[in-house]
PDB file with SEQRES, HELIX, SHEET and CRYST1 records, atoms N, CA, C and O in Angstrom:
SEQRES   1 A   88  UNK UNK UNK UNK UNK UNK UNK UNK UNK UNK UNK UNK UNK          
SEQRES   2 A   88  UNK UNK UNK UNK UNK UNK UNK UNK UNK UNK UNK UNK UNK          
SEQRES   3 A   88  UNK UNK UNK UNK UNK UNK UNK UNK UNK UNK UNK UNK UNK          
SEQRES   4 A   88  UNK UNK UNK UNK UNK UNK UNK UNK UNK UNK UNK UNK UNK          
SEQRES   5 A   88  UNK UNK UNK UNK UNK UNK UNK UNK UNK UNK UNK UNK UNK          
SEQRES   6 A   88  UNK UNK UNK UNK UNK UNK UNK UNK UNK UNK UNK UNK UNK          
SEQRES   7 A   88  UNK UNK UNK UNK UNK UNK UNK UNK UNK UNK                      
HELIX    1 AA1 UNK A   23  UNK A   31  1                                   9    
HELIX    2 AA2 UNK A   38  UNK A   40  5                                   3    
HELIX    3 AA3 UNK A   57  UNK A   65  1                                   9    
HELIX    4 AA4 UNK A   74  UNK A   77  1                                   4    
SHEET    1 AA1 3 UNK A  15  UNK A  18  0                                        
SHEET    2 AA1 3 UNK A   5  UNK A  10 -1                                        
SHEET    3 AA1 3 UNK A  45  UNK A  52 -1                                        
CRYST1    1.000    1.000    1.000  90.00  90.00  90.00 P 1           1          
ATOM      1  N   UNK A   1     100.219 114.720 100.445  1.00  0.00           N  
ATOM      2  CA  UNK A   1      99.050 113.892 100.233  1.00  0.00           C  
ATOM      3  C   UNK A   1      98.784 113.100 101.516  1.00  0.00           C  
ATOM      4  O   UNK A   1      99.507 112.284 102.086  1.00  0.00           O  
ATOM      5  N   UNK A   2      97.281 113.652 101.896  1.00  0.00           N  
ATOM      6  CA  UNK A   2      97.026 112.246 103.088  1.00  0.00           C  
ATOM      7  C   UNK A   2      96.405 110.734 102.955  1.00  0.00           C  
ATOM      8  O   UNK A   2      95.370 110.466 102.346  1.00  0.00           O  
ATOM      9  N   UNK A   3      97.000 110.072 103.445  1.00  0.00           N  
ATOM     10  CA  UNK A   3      96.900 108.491 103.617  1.00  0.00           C  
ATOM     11  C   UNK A   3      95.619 108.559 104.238  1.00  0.00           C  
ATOM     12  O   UNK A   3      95.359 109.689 104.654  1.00  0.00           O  
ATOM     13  N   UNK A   4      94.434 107.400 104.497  1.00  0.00           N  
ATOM     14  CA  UNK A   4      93.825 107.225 105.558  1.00  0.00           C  
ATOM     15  C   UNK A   4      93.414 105.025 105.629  1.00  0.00           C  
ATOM     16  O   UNK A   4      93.272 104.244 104.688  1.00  0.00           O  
ATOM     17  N   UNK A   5      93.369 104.821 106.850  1.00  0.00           N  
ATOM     18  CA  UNK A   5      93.298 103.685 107.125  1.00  0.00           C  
ATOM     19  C   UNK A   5      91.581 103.328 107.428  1.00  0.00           C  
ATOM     20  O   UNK A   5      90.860 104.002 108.164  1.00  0.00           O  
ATOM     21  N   UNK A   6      91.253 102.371 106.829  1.00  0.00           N  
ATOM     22  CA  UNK A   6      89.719 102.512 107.019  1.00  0.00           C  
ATOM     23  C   UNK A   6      89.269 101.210 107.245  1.00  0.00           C  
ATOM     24  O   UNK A   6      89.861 100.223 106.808  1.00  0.00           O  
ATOM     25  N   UNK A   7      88.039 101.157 108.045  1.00  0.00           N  
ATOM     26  CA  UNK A   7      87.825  99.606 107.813  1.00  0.00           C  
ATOM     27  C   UNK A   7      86.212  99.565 107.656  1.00  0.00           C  
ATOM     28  O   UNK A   7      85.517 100.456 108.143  1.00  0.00           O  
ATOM     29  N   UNK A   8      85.675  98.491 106.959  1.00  0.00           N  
ATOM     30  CA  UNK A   8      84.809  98.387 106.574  1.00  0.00           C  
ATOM     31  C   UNK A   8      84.292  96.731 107.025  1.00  0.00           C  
ATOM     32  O   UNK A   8      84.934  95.684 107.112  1.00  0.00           O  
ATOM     33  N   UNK A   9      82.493  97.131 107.308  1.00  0.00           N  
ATOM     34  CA  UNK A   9      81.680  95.902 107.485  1.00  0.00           C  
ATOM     35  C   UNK A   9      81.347  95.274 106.295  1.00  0.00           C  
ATOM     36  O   UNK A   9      80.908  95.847 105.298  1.00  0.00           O  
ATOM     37  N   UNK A  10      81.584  93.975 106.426  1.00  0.00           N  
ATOM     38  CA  UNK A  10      81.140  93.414 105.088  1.00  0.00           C  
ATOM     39  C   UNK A  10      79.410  93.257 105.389  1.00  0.00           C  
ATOM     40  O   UNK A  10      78.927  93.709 106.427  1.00  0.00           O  
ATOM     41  N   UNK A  11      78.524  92.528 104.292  1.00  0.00           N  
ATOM     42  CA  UNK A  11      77.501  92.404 104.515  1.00  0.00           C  
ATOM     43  C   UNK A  11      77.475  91.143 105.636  1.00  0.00           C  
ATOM     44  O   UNK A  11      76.645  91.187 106.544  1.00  0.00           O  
ATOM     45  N   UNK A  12      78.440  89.995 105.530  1.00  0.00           N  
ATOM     46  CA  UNK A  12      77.960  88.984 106.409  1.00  0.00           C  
ATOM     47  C   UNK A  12      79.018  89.873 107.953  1.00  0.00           C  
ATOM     48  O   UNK A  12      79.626  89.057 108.647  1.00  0.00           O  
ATOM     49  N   UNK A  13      79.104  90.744 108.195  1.00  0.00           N  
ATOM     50  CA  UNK A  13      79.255  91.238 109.605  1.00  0.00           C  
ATOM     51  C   UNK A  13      81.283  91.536 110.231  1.00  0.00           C  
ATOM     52  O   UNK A  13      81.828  92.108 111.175  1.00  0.00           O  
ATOM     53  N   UNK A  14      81.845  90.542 108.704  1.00  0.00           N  
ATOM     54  CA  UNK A  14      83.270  90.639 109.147  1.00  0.00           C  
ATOM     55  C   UNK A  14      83.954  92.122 108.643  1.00  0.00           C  
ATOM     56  O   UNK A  14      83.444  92.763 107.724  1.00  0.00           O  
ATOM     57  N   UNK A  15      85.137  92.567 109.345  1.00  0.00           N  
ATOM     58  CA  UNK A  15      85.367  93.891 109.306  1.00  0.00           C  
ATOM     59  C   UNK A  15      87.098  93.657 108.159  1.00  0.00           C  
ATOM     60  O   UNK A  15      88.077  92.979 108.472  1.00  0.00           O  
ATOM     61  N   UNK A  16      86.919  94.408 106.994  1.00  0.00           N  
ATOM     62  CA  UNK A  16      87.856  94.717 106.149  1.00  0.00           C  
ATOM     63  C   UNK A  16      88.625  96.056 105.913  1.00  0.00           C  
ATOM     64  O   UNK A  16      88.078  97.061 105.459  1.00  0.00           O  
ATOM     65  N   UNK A  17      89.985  95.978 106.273  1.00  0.00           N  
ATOM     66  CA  UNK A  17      91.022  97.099 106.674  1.00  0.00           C  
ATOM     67  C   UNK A  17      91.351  97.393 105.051  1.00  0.00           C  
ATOM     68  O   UNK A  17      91.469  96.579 104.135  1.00  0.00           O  
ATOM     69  N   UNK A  18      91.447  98.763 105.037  1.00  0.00           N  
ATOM     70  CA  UNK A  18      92.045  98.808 104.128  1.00  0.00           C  
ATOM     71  C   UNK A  18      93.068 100.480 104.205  1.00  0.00           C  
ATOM     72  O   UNK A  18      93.190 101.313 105.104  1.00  0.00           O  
ATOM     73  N   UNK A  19      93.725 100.375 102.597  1.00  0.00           N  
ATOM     74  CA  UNK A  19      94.323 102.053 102.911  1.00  0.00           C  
ATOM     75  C   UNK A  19      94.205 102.559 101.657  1.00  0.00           C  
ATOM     76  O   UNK A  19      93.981 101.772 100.737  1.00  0.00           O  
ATOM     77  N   UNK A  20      94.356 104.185 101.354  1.00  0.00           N  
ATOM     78  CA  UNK A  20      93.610 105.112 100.539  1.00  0.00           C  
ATOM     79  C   UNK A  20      94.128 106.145 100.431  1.00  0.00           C  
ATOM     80  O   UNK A  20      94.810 106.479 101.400  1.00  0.00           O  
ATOM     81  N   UNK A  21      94.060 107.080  99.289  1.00  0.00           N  
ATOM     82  CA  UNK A  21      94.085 108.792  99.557  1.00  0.00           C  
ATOM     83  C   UNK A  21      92.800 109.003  99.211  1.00  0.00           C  
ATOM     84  O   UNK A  21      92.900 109.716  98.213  1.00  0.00           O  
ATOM     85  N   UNK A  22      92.039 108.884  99.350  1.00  0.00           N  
ATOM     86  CA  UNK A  22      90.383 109.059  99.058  1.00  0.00           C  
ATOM     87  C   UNK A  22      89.607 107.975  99.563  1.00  0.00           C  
ATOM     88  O   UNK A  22      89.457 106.913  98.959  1.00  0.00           O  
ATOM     89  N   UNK A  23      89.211 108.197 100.458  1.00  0.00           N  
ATOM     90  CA  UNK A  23      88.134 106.861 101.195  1.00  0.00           C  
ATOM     91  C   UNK A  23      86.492 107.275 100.445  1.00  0.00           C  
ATOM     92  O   UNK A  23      85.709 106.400 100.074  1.00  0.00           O  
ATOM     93  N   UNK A  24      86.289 108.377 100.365  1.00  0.00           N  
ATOM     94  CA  UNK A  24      84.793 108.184  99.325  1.00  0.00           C  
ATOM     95  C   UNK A  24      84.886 107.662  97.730  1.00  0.00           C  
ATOM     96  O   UNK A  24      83.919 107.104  97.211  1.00  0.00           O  
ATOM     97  N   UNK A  25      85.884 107.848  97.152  1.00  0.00           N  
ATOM     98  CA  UNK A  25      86.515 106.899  96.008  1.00  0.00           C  
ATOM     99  C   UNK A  25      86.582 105.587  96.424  1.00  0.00           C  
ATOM    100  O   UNK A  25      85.808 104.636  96.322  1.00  0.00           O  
ATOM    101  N   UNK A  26      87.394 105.699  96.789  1.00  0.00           N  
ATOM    102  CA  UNK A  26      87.528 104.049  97.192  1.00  0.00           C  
ATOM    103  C   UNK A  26      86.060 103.085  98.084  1.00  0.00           C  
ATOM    104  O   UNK A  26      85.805 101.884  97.995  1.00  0.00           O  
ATOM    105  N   UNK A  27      85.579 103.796  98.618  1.00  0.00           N  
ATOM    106  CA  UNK A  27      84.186 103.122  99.027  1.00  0.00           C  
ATOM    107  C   UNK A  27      83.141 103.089  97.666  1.00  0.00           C  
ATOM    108  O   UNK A  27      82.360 102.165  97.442  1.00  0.00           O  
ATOM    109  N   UNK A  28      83.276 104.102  96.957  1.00  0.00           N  
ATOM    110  CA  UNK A  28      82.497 103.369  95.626  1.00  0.00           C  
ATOM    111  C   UNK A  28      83.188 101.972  94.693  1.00  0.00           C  
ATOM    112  O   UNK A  28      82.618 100.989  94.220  1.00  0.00           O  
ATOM    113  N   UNK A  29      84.479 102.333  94.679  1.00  0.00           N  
ATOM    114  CA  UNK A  29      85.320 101.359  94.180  1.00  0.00           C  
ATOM    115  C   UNK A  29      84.771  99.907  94.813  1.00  0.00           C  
ATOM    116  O   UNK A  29      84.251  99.040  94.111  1.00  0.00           O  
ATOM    117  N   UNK A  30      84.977  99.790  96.276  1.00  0.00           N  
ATOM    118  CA  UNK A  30      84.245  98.983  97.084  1.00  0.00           C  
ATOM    119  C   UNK A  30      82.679  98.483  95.956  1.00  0.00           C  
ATOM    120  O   UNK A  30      82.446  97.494  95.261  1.00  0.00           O  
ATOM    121  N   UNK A  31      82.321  99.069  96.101  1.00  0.00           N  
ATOM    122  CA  UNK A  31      80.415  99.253  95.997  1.00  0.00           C  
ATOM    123  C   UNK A  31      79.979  98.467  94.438  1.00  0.00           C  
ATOM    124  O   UNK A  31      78.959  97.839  94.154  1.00  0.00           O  
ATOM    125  N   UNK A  32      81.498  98.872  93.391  1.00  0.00           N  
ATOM    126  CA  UNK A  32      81.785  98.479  92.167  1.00  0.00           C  
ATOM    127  C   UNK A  32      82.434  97.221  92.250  1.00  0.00           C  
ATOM    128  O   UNK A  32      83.449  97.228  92.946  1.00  0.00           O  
ATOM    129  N   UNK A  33      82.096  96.064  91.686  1.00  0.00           N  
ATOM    130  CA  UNK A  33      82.873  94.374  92.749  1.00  0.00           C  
ATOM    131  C   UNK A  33      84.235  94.587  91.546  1.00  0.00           C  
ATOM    132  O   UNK A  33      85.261  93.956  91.799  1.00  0.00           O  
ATOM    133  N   UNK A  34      84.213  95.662  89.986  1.00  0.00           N  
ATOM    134  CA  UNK A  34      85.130  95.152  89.647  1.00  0.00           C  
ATOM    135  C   UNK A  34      86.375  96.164  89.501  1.00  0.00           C  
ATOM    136  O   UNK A  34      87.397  96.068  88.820  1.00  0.00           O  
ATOM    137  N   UNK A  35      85.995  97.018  90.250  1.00  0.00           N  
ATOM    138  CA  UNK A  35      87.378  98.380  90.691  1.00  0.00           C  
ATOM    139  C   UNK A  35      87.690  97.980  92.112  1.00  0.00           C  
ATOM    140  O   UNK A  35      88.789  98.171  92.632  1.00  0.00           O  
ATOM    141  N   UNK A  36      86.512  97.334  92.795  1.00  0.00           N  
ATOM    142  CA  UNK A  36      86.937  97.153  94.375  1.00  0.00           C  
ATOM    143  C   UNK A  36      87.682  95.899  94.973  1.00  0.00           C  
ATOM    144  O   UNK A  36      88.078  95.210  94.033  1.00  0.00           O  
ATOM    145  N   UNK A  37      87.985  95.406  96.066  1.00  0.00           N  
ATOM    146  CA  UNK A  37      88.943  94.803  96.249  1.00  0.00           C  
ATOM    147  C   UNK A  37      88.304  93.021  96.419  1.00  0.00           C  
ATOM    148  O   UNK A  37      87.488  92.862  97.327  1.00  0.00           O  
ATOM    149  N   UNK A  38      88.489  92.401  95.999  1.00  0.00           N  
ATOM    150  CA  UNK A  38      88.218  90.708  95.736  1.00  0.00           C  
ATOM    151  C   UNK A  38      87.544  90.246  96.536  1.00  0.00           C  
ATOM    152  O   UNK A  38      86.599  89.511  96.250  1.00  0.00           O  
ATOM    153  N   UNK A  39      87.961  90.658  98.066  1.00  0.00           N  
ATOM    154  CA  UNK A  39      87.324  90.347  99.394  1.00  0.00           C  
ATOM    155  C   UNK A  39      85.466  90.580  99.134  1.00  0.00           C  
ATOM    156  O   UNK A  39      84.568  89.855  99.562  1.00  0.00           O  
ATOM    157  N   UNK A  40      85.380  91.488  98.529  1.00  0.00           N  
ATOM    158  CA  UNK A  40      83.997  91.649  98.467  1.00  0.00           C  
ATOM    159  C   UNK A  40      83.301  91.489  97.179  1.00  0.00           C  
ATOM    160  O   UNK A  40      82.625  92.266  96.505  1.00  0.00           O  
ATOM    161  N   UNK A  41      83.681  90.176  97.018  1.00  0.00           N  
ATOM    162  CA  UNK A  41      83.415  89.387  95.727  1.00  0.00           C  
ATOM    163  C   UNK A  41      82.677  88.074  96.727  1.00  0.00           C  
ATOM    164  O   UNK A  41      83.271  87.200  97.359  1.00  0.00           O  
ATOM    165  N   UNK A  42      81.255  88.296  96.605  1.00  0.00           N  
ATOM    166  CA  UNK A  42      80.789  87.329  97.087  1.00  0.00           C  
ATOM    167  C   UNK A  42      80.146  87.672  98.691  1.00  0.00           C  
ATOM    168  O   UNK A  42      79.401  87.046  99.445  1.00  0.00           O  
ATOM    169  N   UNK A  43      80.813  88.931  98.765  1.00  0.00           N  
ATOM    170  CA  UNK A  43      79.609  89.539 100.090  1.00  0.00           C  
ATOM    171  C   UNK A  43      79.682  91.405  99.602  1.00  0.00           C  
ATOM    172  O   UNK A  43      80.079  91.884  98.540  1.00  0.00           O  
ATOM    173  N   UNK A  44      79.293  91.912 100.484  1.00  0.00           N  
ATOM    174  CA  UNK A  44      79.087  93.471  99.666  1.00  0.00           C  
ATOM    175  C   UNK A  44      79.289  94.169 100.861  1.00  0.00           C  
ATOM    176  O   UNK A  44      78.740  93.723 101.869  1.00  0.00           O  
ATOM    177  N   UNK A  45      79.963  95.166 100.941  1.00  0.00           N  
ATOM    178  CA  UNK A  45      80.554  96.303 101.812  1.00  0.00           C  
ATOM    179  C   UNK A  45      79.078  96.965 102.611  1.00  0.00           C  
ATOM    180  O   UNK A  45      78.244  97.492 101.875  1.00  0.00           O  
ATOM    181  N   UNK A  46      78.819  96.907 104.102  1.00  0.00           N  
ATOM    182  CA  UNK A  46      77.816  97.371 104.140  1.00  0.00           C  
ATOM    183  C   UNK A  46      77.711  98.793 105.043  1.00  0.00           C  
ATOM    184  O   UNK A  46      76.606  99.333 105.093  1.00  0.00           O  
ATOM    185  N   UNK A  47      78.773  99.366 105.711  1.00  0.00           N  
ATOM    186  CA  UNK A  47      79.131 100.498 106.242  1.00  0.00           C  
ATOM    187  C   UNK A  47      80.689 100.372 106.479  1.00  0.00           C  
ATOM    188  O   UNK A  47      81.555  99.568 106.826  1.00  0.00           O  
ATOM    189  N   UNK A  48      80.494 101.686 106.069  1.00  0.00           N  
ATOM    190  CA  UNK A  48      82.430 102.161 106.767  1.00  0.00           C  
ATOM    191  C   UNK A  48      82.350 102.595 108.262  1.00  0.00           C  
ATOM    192  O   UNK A  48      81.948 103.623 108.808  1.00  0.00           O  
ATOM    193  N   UNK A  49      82.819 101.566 108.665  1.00  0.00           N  
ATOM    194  CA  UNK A  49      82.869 101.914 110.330  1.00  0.00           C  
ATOM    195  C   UNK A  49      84.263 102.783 111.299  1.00  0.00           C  
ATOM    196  O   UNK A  49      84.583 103.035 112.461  1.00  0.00           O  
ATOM    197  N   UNK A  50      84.728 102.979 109.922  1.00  0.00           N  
ATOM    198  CA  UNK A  50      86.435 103.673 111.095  1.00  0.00           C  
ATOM    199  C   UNK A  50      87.046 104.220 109.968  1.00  0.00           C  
ATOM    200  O   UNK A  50      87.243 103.572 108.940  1.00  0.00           O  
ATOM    201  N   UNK A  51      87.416 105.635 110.154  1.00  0.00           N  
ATOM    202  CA  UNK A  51      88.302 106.056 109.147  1.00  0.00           C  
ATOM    203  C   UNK A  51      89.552 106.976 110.528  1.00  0.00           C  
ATOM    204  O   UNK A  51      89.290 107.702 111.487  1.00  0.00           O  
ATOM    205  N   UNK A  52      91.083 106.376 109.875  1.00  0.00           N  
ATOM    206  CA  UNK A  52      92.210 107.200 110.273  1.00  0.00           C  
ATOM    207  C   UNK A  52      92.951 107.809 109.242  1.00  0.00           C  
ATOM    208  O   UNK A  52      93.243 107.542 108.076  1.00  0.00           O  
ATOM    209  N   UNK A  53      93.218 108.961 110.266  1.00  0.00           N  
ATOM    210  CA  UNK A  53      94.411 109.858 108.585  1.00  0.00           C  
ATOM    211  C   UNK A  53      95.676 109.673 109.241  1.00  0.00           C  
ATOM    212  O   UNK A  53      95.840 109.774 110.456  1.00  0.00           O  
ATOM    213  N   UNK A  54      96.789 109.331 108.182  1.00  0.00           N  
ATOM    214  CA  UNK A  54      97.866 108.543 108.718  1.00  0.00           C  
ATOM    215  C   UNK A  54      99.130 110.072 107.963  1.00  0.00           C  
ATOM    216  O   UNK A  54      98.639 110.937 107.239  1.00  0.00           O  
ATOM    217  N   UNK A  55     100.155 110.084 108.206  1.00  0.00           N  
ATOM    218  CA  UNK A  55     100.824 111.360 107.654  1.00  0.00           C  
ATOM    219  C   UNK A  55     101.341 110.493 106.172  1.00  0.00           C  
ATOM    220  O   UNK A  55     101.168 111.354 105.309  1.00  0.00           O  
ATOM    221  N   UNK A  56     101.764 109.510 105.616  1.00  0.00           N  
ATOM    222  CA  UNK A  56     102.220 108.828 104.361  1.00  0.00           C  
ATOM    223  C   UNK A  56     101.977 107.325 104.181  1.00  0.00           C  
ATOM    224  O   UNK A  56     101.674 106.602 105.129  1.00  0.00           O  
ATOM    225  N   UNK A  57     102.084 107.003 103.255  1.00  0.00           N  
ATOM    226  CA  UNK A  57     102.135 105.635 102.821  1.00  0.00           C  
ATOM    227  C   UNK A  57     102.460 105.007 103.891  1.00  0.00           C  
ATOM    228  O   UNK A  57     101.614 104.463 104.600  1.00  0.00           O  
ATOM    229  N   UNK A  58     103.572 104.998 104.118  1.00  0.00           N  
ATOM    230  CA  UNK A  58     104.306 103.901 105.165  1.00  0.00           C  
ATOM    231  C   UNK A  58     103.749 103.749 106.688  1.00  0.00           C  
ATOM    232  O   UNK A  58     103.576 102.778 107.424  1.00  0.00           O  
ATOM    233  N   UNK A  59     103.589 104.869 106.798  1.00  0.00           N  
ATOM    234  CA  UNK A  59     102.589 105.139 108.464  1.00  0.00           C  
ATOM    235  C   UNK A  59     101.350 104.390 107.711  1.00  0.00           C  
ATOM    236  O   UNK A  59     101.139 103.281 108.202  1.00  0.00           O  
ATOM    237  N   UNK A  60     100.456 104.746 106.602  1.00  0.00           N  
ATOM    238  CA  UNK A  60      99.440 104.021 106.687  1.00  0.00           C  
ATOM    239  C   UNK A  60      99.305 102.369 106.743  1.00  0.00           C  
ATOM    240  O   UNK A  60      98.470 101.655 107.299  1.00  0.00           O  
ATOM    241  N   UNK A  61     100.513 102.045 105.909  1.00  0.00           N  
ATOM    242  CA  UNK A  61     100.744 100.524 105.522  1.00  0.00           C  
ATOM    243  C   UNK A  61     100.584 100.024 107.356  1.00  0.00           C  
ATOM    244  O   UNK A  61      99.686  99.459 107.981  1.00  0.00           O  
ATOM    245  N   UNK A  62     101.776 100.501 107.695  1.00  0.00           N  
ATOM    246  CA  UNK A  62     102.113  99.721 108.779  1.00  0.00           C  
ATOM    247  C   UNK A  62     100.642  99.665 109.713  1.00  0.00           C  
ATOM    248  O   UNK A  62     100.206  98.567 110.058  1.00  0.00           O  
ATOM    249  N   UNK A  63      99.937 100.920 110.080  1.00  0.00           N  
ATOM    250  CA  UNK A  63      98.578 100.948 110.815  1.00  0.00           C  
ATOM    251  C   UNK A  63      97.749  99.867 110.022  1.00  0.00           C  
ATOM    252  O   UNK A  63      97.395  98.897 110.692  1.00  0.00           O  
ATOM    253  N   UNK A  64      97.396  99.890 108.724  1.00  0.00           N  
ATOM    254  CA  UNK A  64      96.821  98.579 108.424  1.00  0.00           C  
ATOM    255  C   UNK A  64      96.955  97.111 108.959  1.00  0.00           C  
ATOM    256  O   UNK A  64      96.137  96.257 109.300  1.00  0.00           O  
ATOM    257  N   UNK A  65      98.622  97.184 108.877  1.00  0.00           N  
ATOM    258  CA  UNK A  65      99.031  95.904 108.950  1.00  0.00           C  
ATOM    259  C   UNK A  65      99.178  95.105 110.622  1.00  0.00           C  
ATOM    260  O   UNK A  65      99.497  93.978 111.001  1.00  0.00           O  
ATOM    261  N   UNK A  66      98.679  96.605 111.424  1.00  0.00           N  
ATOM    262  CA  UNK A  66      98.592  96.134 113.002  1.00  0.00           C  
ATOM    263  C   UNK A  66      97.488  96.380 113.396  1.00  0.00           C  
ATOM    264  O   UNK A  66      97.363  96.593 114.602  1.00  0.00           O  
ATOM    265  N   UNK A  67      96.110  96.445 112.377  1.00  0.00           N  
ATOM    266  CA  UNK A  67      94.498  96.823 112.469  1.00  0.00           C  
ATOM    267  C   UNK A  67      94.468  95.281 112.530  1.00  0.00           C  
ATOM    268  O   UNK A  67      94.185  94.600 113.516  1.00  0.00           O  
ATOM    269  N   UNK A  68      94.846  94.814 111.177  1.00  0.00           N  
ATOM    270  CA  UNK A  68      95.008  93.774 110.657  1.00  0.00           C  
ATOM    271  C   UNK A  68      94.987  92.165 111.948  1.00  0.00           C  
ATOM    272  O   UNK A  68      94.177  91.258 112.141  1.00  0.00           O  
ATOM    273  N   UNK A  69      96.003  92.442 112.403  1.00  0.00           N  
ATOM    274  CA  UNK A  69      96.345  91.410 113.194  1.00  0.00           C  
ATOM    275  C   UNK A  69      95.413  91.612 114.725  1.00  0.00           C  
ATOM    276  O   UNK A  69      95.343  90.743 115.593  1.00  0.00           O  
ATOM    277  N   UNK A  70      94.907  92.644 114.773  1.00  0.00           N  
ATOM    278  CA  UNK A  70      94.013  92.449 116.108  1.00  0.00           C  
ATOM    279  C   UNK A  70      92.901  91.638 116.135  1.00  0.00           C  
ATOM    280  O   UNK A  70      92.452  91.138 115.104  1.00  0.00           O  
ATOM    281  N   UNK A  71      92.584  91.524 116.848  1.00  0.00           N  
ATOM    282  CA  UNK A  71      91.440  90.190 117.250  1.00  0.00           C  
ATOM    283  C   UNK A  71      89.988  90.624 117.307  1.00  0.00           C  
ATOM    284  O   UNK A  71      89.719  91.047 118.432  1.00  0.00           O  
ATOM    285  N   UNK A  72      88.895  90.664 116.413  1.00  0.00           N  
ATOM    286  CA  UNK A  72      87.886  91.361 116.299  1.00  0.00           C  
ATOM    287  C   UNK A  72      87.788  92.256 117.322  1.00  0.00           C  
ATOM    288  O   UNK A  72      88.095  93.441 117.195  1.00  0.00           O  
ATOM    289  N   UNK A  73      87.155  91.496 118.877  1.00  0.00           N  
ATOM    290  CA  UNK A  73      87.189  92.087 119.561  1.00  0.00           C  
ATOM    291  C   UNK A  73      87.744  94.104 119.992  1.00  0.00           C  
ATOM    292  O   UNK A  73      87.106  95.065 120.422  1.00  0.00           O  
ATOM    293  N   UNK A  74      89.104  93.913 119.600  1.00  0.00           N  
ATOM    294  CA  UNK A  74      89.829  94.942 119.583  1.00  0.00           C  
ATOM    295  C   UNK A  74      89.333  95.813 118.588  1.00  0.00           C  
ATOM    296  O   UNK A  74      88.783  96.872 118.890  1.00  0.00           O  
ATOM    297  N   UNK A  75      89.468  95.487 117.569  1.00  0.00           N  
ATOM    298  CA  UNK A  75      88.386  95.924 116.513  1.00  0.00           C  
ATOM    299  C   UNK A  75      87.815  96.745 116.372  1.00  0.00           C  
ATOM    300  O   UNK A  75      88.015  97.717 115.643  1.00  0.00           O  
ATOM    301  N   UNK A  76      86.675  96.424 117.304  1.00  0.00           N  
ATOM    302  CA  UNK A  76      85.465  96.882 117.785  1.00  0.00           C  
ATOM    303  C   UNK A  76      85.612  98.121 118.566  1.00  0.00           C  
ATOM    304  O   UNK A  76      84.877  99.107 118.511  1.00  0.00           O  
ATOM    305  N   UNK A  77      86.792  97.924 119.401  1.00  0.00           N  
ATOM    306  CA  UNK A  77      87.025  98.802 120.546  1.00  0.00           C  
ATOM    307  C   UNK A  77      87.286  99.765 119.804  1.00  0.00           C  
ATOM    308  O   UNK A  77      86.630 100.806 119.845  1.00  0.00           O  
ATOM    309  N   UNK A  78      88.580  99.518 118.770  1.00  0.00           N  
ATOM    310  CA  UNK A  78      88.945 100.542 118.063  1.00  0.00           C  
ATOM    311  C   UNK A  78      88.192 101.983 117.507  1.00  0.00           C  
ATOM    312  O   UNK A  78      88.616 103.139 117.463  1.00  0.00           O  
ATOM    313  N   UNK A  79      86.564 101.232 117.005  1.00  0.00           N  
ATOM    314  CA  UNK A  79      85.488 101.753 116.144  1.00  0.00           C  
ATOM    315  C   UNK A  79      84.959 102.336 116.573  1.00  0.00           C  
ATOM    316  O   UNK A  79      84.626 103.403 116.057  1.00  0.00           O  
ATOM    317  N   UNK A  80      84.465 101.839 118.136  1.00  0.00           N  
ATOM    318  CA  UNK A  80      83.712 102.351 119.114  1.00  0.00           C  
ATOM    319  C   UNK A  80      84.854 103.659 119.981  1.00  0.00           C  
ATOM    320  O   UNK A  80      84.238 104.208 120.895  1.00  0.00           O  
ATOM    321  N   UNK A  81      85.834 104.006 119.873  1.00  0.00           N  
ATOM    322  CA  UNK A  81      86.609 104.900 120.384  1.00  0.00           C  
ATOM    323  C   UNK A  81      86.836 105.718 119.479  1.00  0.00           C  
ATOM    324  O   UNK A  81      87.370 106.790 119.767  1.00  0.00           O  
ATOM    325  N   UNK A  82      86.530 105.451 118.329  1.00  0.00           N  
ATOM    326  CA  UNK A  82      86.475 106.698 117.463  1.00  0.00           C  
ATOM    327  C   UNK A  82      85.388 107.482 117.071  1.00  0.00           C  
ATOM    328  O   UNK A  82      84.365 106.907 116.700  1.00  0.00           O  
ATOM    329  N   UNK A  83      85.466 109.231 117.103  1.00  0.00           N  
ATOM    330  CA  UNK A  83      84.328 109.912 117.507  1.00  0.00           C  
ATOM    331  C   UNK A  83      83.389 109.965 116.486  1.00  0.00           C  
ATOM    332  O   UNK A  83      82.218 109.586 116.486  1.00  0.00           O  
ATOM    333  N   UNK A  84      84.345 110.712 115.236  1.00  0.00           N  
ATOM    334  CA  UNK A  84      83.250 110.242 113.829  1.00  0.00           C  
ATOM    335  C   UNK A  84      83.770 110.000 113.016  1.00  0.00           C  
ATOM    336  O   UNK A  84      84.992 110.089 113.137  1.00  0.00           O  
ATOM    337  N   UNK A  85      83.271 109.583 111.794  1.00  0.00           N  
ATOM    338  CA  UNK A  85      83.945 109.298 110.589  1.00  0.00           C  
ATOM    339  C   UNK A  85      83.483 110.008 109.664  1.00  0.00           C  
ATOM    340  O   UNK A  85      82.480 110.620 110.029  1.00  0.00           O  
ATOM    341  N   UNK A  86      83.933 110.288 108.082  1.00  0.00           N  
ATOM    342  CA  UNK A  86      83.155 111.465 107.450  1.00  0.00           C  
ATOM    343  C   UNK A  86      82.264 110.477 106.626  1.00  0.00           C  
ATOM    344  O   UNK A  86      82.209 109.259 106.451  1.00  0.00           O  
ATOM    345  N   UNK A  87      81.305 112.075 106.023  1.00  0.00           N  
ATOM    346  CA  UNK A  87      80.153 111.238 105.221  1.00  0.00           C  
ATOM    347  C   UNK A  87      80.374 110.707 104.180  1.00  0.00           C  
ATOM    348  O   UNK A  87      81.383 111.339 103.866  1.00  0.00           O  
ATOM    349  N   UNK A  88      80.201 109.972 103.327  1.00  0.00           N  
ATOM    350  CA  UNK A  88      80.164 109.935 102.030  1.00  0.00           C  
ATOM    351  C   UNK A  88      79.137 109.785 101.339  1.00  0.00           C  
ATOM    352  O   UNK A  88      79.218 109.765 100.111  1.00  0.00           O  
TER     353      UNK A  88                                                      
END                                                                             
């Protein structure tokens, strides 16, 4: 089973990491305020800007958890260095 690490624009512009075995599931989940994750309780998911496929859980956790701690900036770089992301 593949993992993938994804991050998403909220509507007010801040970027939310998350992890998955289905990122088009889980972006409706998103889209749904009460399957999706709390963070977007009170603003609304407005593009998926970065999707990575990670080989398991633990590779994905940890890539979250060092998406996580970068400084928008980096972020950005990250998003912008990646070629595409799929449709949903």
């Amino acid at each position: 089973m593949s993992w993938f690490v994804y991050i998403i624009e909220g509507s007010d512009t801040n970027l939310y990491t998350g992890i998955t075995t289905d990122v088009k599931r889980r972006w409706h989940e998103h889209l749904n305020l009460k399957a999706g994750a709390k963070y977007f309780r009170g603003r609304k998911p407005k593009v998926l800007v970065f999707v990575e496929a990670c080989e398991n859980r633990s590779e994905a956790s940890k890539r979250e958890a060092y998406i996580k701690k970068l400084p928008r900036v980096e972020k950005l770089r990250l998003i912008q260095a990646q070629t595409s992301i799929p449709e949903l």
